[in-house]
Backbone bond lengths (Angstrom), bond angles and torsions (degrees), N, CA, C in turn:
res aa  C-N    CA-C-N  psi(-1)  N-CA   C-N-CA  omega(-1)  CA-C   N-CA-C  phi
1 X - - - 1.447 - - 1.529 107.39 -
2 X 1.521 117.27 126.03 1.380 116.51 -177.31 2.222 98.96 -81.80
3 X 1.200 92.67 136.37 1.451 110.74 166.70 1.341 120.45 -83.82
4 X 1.066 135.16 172.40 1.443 138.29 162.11 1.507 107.33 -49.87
5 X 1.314 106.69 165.52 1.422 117.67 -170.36 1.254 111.66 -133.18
6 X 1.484 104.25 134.40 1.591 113.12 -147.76 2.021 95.41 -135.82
7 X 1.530 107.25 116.90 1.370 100.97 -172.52 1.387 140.37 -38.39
8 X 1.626 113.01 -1.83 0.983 115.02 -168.56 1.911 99.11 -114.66
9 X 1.230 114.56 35.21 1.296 135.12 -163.89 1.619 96.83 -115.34
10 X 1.323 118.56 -47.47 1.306 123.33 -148.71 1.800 119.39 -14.94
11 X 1.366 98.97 -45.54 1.564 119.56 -171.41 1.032 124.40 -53.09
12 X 1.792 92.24 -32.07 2.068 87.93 -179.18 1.987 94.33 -114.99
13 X 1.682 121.66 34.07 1.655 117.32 -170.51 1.311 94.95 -68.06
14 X 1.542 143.14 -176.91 1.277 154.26 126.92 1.316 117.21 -39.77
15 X 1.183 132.46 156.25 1.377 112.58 137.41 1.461 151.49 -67.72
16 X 1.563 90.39 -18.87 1.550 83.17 159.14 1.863 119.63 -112.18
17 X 1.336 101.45 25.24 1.371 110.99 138.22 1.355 153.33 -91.38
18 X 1.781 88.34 -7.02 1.503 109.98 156.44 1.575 122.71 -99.66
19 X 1.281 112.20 3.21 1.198 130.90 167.74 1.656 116.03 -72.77
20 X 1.298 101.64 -49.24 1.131 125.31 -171.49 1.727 110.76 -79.74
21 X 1.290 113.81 -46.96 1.729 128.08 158.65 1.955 104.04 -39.43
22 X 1.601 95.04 -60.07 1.486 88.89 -176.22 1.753 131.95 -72.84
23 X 1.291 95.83 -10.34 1.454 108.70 161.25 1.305 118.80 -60.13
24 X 1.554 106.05 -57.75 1.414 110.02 -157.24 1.834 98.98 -78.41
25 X 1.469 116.33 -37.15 1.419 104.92 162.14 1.231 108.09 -21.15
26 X 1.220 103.34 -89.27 1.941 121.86 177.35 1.430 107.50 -3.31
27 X 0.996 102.81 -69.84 1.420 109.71 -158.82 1.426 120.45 -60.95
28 X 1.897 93.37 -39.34 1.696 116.06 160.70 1.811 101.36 -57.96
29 X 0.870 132.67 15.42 1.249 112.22 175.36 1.183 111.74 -127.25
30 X 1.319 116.46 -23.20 1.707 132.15 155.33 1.258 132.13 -72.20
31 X 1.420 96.32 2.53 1.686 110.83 171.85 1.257 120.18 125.85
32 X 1.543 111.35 -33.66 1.566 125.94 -166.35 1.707 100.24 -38.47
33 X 1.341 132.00 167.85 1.500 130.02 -170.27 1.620 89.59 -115.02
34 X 1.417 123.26 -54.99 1.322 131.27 174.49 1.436 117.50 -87.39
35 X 1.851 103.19 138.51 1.664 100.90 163.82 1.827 112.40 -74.96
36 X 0.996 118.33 154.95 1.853 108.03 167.35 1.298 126.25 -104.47
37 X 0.762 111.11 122.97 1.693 116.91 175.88 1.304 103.55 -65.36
38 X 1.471 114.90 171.15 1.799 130.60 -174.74 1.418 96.54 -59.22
39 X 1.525 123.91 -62.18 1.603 113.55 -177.87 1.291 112.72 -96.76
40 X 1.146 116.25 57.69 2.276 109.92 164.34 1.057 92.40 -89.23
41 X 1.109 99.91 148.87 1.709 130.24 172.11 1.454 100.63 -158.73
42 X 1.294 93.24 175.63 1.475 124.18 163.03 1.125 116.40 -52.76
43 X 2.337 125.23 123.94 1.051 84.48 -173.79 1.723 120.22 -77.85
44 X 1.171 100.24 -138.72 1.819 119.14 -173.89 1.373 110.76 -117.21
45 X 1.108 108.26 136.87 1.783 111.94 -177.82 1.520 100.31 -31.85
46 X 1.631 104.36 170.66 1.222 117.21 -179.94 1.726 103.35 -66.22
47 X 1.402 128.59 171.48 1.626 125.74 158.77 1.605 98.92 -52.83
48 X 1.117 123.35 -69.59 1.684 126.59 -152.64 2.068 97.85 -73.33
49 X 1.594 119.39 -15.60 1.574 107.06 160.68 1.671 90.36 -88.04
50 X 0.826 149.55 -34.87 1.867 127.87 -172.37 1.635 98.64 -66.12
51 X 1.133 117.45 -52.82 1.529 110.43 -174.00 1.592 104.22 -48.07
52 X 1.383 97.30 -59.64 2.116 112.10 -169.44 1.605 103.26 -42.50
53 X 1.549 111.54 -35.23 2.005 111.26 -178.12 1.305 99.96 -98.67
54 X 1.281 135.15 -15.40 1.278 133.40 176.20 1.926 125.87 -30.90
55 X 0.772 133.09 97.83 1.864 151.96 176.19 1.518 89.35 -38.54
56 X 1.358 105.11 -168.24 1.353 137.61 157.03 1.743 130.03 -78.01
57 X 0.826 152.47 170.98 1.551 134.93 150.98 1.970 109.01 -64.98
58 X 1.209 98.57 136.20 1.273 77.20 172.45 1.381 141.90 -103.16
59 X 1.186 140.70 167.59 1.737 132.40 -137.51 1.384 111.80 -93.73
60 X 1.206 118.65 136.15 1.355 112.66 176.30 1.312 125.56 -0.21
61 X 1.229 140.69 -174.44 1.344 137.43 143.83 1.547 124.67 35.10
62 X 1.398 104.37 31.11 1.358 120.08 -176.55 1.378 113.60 -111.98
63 X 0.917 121.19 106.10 1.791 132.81 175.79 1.473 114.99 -34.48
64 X 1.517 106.39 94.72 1.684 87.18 173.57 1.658 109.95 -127.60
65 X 1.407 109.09 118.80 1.222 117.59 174.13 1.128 141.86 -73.74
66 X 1.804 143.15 98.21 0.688 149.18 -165.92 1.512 124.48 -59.70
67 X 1.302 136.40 127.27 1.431 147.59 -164.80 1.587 97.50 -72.32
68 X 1.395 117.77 166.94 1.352 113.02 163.07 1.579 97.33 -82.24
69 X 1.384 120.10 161.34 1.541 123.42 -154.36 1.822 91.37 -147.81
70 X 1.174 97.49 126.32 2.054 105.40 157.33 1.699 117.50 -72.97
71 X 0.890 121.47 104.49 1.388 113.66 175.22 1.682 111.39 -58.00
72 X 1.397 126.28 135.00 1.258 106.12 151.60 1.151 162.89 -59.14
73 X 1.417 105.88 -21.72 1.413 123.75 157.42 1.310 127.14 -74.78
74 X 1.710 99.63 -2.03 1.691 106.49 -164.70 0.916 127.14 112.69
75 X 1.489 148.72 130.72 1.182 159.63 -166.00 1.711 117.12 92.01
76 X 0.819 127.29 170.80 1.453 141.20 -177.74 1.616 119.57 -120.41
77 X 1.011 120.27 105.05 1.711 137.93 164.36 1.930 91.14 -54.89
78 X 1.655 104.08 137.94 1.581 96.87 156.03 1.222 119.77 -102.49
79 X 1.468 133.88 -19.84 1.355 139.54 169.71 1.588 95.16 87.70
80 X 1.274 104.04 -153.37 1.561 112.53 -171.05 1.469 130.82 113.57
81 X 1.266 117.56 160.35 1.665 97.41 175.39 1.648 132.72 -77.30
82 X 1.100 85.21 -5.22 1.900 109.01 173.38 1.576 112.05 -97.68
83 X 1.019 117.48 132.74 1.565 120.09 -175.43 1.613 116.34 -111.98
84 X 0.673 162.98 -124.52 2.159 156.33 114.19 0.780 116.96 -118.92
85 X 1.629 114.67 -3.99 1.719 124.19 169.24 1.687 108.63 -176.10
86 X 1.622 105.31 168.59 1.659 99.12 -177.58 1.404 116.70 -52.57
87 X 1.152 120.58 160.69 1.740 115.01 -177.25 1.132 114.64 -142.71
88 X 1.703 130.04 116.73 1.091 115.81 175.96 1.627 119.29 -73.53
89 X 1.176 122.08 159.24 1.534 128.32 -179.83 1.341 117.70 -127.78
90 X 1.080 132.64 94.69 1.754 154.38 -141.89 1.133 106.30 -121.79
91 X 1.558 118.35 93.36 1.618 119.34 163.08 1.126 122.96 -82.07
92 X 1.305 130.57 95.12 2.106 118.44 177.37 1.590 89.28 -124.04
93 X 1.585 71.48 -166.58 2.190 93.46 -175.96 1.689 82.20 -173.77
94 X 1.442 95.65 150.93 1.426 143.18 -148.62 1.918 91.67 -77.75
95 X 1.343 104.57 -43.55 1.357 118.57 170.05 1.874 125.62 -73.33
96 X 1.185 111.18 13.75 1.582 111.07 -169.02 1.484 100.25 -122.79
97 X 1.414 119.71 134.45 2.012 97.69 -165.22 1.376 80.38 -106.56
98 X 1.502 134.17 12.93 1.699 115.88 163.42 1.660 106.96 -71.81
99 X 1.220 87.69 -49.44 1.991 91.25 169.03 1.259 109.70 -33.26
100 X 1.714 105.77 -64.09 1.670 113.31 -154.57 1.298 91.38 -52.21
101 X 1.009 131.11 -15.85 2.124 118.58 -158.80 1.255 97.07 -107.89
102 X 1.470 119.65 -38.22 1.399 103.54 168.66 1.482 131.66 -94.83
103 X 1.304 128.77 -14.46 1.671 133.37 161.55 1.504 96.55 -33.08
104 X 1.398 129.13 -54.43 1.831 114.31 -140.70 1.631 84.48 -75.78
105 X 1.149 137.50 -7.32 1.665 116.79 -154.93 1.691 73.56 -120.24
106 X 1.290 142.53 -36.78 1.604 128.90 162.94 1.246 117.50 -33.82
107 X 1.436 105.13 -54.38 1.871 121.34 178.27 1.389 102.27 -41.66
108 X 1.786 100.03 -76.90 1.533 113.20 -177.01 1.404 112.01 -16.06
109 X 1.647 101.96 -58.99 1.507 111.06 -158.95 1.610 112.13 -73.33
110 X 0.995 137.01 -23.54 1.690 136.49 179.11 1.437 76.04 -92.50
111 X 1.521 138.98 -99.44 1.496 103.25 -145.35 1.759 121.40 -43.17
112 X 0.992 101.18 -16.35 1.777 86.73 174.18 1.399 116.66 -82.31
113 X 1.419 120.05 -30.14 0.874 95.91 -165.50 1.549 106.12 -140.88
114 X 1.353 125.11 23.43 1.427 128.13 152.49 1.303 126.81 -15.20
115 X 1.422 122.49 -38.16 1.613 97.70 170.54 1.370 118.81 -99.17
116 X 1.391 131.45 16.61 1.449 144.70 159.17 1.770 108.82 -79.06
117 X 1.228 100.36 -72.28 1.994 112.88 -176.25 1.227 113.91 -90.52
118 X 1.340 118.11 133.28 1.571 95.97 138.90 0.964 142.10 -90.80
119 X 1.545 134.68 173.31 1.238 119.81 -175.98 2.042 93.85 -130.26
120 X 1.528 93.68 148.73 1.206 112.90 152.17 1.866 124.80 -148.13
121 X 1.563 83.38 126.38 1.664 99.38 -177.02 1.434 94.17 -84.42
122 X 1.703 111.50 161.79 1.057 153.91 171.26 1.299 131.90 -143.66
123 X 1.295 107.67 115.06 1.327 110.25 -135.91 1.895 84.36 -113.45
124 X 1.111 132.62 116.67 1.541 144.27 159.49 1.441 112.90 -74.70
125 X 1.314 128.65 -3.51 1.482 119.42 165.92 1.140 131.86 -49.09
126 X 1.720 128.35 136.51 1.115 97.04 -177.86 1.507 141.36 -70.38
127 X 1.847 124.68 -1.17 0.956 126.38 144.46 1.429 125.07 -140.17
128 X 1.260 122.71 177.81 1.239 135.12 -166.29 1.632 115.04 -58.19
129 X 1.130 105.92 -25.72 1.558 121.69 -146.51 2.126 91.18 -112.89
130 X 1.310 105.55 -17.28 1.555 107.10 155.70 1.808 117.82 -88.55
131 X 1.095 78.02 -43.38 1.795 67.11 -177.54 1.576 113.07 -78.70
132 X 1.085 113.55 -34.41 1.796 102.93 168.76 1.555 100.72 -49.49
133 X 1.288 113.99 -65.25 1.809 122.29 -173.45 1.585 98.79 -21.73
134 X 1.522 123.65 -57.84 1.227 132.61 -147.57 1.579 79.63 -87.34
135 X 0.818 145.85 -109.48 1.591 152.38 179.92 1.352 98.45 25.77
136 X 1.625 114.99 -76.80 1.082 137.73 177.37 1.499 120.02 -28.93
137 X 1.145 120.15 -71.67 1.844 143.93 172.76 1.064 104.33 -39.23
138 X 1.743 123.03 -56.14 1.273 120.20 -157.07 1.609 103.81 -98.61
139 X 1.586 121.33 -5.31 1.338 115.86 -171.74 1.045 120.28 50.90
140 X 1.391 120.14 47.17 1.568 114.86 149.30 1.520 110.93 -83.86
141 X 0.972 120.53 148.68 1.300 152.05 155.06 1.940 128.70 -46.19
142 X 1.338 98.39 -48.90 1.544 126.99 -134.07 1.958 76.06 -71.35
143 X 1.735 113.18 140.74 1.459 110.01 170.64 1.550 107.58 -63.10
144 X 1.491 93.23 156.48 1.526 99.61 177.63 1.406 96.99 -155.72
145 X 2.058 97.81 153.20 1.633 109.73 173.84 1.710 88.44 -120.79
146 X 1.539 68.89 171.60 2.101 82.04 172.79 1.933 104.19 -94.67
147 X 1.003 104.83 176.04 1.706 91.22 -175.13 1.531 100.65 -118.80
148 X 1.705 118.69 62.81 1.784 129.80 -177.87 1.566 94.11 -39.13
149 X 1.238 114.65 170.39 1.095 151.72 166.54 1.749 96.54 -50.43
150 X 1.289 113.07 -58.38 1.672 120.94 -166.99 1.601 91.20 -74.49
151 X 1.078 140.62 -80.44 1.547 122.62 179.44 0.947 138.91 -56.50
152 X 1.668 118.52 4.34 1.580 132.70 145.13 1.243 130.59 -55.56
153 X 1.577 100.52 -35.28 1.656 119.77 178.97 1.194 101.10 -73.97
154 X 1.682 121.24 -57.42 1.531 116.01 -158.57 1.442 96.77 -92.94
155 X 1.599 145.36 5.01 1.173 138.88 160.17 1.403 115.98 -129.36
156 X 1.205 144.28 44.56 1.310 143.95 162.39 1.354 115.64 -17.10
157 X 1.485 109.80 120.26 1.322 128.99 175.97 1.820 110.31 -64.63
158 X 1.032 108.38 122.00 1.738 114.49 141.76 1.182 148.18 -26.04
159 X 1.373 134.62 101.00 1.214 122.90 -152.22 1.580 94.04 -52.85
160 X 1.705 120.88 161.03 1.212 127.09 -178.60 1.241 118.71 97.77
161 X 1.482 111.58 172.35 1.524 116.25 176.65 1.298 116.59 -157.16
162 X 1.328 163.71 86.03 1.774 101.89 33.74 1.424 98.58 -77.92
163 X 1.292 101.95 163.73 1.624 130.21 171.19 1.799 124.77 -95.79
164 X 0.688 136.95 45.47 1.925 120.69 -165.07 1.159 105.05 -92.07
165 X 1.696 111.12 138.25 1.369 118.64 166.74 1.321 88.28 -125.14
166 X 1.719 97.65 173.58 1.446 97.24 155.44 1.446 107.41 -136.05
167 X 1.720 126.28 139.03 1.463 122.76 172.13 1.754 108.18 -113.39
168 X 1.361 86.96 168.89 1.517 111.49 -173.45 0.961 108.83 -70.60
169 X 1.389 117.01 -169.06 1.378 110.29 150.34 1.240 146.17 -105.68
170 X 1.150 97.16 20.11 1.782 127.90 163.10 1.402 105.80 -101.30
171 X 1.565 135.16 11.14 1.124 152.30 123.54 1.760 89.41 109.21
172 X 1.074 120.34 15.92 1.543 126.74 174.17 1.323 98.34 -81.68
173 X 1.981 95.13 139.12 1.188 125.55 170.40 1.809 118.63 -46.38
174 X 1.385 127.56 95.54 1.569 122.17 179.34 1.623 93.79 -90.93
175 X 1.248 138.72 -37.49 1.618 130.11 -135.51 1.558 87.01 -158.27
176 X 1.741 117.41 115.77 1.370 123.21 149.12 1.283 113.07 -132.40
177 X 1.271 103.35 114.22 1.477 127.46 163.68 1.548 143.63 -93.76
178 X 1.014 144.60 96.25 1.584 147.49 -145.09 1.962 89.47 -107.36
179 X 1.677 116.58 126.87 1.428 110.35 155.98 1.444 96.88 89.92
180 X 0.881 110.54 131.76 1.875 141.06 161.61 1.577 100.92 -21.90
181 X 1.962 87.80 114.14 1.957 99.02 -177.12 1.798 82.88 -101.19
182 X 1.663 88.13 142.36 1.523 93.50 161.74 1.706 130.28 -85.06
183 X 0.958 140.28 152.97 1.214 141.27 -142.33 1.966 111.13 -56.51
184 X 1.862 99.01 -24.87 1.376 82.72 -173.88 1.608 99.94 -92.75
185 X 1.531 122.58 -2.66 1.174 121.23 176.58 1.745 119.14 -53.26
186 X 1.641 89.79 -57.85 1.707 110.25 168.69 1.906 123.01 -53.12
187 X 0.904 103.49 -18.97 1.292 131.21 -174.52 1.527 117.31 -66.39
188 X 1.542 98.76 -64.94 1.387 133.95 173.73 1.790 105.15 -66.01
189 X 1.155 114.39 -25.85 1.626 118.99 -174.48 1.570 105.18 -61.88
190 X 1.682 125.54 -11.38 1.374 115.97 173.13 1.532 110.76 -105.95
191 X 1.170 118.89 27.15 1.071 128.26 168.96 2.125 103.66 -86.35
192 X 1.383 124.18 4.59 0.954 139.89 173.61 1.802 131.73 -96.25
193 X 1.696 73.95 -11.56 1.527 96.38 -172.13 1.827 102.86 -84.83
194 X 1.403 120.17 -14.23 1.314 123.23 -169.06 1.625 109.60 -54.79
C-alpha cells in the first residue's frame, strides 16, 4: 500500500506521483497556498452537520449506488450499479471507539476473506491525512475512501456511527446495520458472499 508522500521520499515516488508532485509545484508557483494530493477535495460537513442531514439506514433491497471513490492508499474504486461480488460498505472514523471495537474484526474480515467480498471503507474523518495516519498505526488492511464533500452528496452517510451494510451485486441493499457489530456479528457478514 503506497502511503503519503513525504519530500524526502522522492527516490522510491511513482511516476505518476511525481507527476502529480510536479503539478501541484506548478500550481504552488501560480499562487495556489496548498500542493494537492490525488484525493483533495473539498472538505465534508462537520461530524455533528453529517449526523443533522443524516437519512435513515436504508432498507433491504434498496439500490445503492456506489460513487467512483479515491482509495487512500492509492488507487481508484469505480463504483457503479454492478459490483464483481457482495460488498461490504463500512462507515467509521478514527475518532468513534464503537469503530475502534469494531475495525479489528472489519480487518479480520477482508483479510479472510477478500476474494469472496468486497470491502469498502468510509472514512468520516475530518481529513484524509488522519484517517490514513490511523489505518497506518493500527495496520489494518481493509480499503478505504475519505468521505469529501463530493462523495457526501452522491453517498450520504447514515444516521449513526459505525455504519455496515452489505450489497449484492446488483448493488441492492442485503445487510443494514446501524452501531457497533460484535465480532461474531462481523463474522457472519460472509455468509453473503454465497
Amino acid at each position: 500500500m503506497w502511503g503519503l508522500m513525504t519530500p524526502d521520499m522522492s527516490t522510491t515516488a511513482r511516476p505518476d506521483m511525481l507527476q502529480r508532485r510536479a503539478f501541484s509545484a506548478g500550481l504552488l508557483a501560480l499562487g495556489a497556498t496548498q500542493p494537492l494530493a490525488a484525493w483533495a477535495q473539498t472538505a465534508p460537513p462537520s461530524p455533528a452537520e453529517m449526523e443533522a442531514r443524516a437519512g435513515p439506514l436504508p432498507k433491504p433491497g434498496t439500490q445503492l449506488i456506489l460513487p467512483r471513490l479515491s482509495w487512500l492508499g492509492g488507487g481508484v474504486f469505480e463504483g457503479g450499479a454492478t459490483l464483481a461480488r457482495p460488498t461490504v460498505v463500512y462507515w467509521w472514523a478514527s475518532t468513534c471507539p464503537f469503530c475502534a471495537q469494531q475495525s479489528p474484526e472489519m480487518d479480520k474480515l477482508w483479510r479472510a476473506h477478500a476474494q469472496q467480498l468486497g470491502f469498502v471503507g468510509l472514512s468520516v474523518d475530518r481529513t484524509p491525512q488522519a484517517a490514513q495516519a490511523y489505518l497506518a498505526r493500527k495496520g489494518y488492511t481493509f480499503p478505504s475512501a475519505w468521505v469529501s464533500a463530493e462523495v457526501f452528496r452522491q453517498l450520504p452517510k447514515p444516521k449513526g456511527l459505525p455504519i455496515t451494510l452489505v450489497l449484492g451485486r446488483d448493488s441492492r441493499v442485503l445487510q443494514a446495520e446501524k452501531g457497533q457489530l460484535f465480532p461474531e456479528d462481523v463474522a457472519q457478514l460472509v455468509r453473503h458472499a454465497g
